[in-house]
C-alpha positions, 0 to 999 in steps of 0.5 A, a space after each residue: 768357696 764350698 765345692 758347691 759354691 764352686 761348680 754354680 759360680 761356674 755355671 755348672 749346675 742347672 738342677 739338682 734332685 734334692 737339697 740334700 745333695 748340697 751338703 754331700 757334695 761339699 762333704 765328700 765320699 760320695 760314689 756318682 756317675 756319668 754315661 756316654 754312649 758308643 756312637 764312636 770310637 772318640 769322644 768329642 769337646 762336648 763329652 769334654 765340657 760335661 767330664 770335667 765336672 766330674 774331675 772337681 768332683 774328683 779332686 773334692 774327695 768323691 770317686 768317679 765312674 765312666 758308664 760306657 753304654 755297651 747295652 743302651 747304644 744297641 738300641 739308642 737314646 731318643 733324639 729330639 727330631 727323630 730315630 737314631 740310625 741303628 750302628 751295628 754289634 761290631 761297631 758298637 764294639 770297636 767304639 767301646 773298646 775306643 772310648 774306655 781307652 781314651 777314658 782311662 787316659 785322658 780322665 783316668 776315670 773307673 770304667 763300666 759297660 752296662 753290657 756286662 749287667 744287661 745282657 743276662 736279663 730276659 724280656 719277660 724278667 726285663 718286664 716283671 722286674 723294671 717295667 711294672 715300677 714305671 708309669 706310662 704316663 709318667 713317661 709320656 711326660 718327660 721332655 724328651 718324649 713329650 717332644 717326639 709325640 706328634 712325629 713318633 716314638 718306636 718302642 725301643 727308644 721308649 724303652 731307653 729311659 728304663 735301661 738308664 734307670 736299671 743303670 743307676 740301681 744296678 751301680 747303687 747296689 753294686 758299687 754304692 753310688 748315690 749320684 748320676 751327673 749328665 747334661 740337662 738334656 738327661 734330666 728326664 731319665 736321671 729323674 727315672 732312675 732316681 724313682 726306680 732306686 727309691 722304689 726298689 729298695 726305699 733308699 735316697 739317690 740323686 742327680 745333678 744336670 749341668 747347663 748344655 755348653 753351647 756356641 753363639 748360635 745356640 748348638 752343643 758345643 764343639 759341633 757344627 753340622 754333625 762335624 765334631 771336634 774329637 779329643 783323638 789328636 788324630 781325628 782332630 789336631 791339637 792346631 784344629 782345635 787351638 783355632 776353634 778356640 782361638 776364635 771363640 767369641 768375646 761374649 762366650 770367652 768368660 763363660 767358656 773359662 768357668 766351665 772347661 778350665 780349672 783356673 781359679 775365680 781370681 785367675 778368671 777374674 783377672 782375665 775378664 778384666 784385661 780381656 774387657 780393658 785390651 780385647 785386642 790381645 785376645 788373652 782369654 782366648 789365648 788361655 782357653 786354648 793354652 789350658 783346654 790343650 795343655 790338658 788334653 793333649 799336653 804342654 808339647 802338643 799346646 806349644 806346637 800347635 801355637 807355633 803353626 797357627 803363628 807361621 801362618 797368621 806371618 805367612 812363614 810357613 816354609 818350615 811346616 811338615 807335609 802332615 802339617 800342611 794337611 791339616 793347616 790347609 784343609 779347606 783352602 782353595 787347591 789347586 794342580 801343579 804344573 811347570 809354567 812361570 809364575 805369572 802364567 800360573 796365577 792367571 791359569 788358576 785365578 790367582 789372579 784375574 790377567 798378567 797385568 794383575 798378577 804383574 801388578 801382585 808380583 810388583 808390590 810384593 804381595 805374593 809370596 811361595 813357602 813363605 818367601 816373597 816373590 818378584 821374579 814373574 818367570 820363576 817356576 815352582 819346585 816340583 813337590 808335593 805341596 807348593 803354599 802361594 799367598 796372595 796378600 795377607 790372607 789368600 792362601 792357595 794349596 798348590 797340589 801335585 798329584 804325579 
């Protein structure tokens, strides 16, 4: 396949600027971008899915620039719904300083900052230069403006469209580049810049959107109310991220595979055809998280995540380190330590409903502390900072001593 043939078997491309682009992108050479800006100090899965276009791209012979928005998040893009909550200069700063680190690492992309080129124009040079070649109508009919006319749209969001488009045609004239890759919700400020560069100097740019990676209920991937999943190991563990896809869902899996992996049409294919023959095995979910990790994080990060999601899929779970504990039972129902025997602590904390009940749980085995089974309805609990008591198969109970 043609790198092209490629990235739309993949489902990686939703609209491109021009035809002419086709030929380009399976020839090589080209110089492109894509921008995130600094609302923190990590990107997150979503950033993920949308990058790693630009690893193919990489790898089929063209040169990638990581645009940081240093300019664009001081004033920030338009949402759909409403205005974005202004982040102060120091923070923008510290995020800056956050993503080009994590960029360089993880995708070992060139970065800029459009800071460094915006911060010398003037308002009136802003105007005279950039803002007489857009039409306000123009505007207006974009998608992302259109959308936020009934409730309103401040000057500065307004202004955003223009601020990507002097982007692109200040990395044309510096750097060469020809193509701004992003998410479908940038077309209309891809589209922008491409008119600006035309205007300006009469030559031909282009853009490339790809579809929005999303989950079954049709949010950006990786997020669920505003909690995302960061590619910072310390702000999301491997182990978090490995259940997140471990558990994607059977309808999803395939496409998830296309788009976030670099596994071949026949390695993709193959899966599909286990995964539909013995779902049970969960082989491309497996693989999902195996390569998404493996790449973020590394073979070791891969490994030891799976080996903890193991301990406590059997419940052997004596060996884990406090850090694991941690993030394995966040948000599993705590409770506080304290000296008693065992039957009177599964009553004193709901464990279990009454002693006769817990008598009961104790006499068929199904409570177990860190990881070993229990019988003895006197036995107190070791005086540590974290006891884990399972109950069956699944209910498991943070035991927490605070003194």
């Amino acid at each position: 396949m043609t790198v092209y043939e490629d990235l739309q078997w993949r489902g990686l491309v939703k609209d491109i600027t021009s035809p002419e682009l086709i030929e380009k992108l399976n020839k090589g050479g080209l110089t492109f971008y894509i921008g995130t800006d600094p609302t923190a100090d990590s990107m997150h899965i979503g950033h993920y899915s949308s990058f790693l276009i630009c690893k193919r791209l990489a790898k089929a012979g063209h040169r990638p620039l990581l645009l940081i928005g240093g300019a664009t998040g001081r004033i920030g893009d338009p949402k759909p719904s409403a205005e974005r909550e202004m982040k102060s200069v120091e923070e923008i700063e510290k995020n800056v300083e956050g993503l080009s680190r994590q960029a360089k690492d993880i995708f070992g992309f060139e970065i800029v900052n459009n800071w460094d080129w915006s911060k010398e124009i003037n308002f009136i040079d802003f105007l005279r230069d950039y803002g007489k070649y857009f039409n306000v109508n123009y505007m207006l009919d974009k998608d992302i403006i259109r959308r936020r006319l009934e409730t309103g749209i401040t000057y500065t969001e307004f202004s955003y469209m223009i601020m990507q488009a002097l982007d692109f045609l200040h990395l044309y004239e510096t750097e060469g580049c020809t193509l701004q890759v992003a998410g479908s919700d940038q077309w209309g400020n891809i589209t922008a810049g491409v008119d600006l560069v035309k205007k300006k100097t009469g030559e031909e740019v282009y853009g490339l959107v790809m579809p929005l990676v999303l989950d079954k209920d049709g949010n950006k991937f990786g997020k669920s109310e505003g909690n995302a999943l960061w590619l910072d190991k310390n702000k999301t563990s491997s182990y978090e991220l490995y259940q997140y896809l471990i558990n994607t869902d059977d309808e999803l899996v395939i496409d998830y595979l296309k788009k976030l992996t670099f596994l071949s049409k026949e390695e993709i294919e193959d899966i599909e055809k286990i995964q539909k023959e013995s779902p049970e095995q969960r082989l491309a979910q497996k693989t999902l998280a195996k390569e998404i990790i493996t790449d973020l994080h590394g073979e070791q990060e891969y490994l030891h995540a799976e080996e903890v999601s193991n301990s406590l899929f059997t419940g052997n779970v004596k060996n884990l380190t406090e850090e694991e504990i941690e993030t394995v039972f966040k948000g599993v129902p705590q409770v506080e330590y304290e000296s008693a025997p065992l039957i009177d602590f599964l009553v004193n904390h709901n464990i279990a409903s009454s002693k006769r009940e817990a008598r009961e749980f104790l006499g068929g085995r199904a409570i177990s502390v860190n990881g070993e089974i229990v019988q003895d309805e006197n036995m107190v609990l070791k005086s540590k900072k974290y006891n884990i008591i399972r109950r069956g198969k699944k209910k498991y109970y943070l035991v927490v001593k605070t003194k």
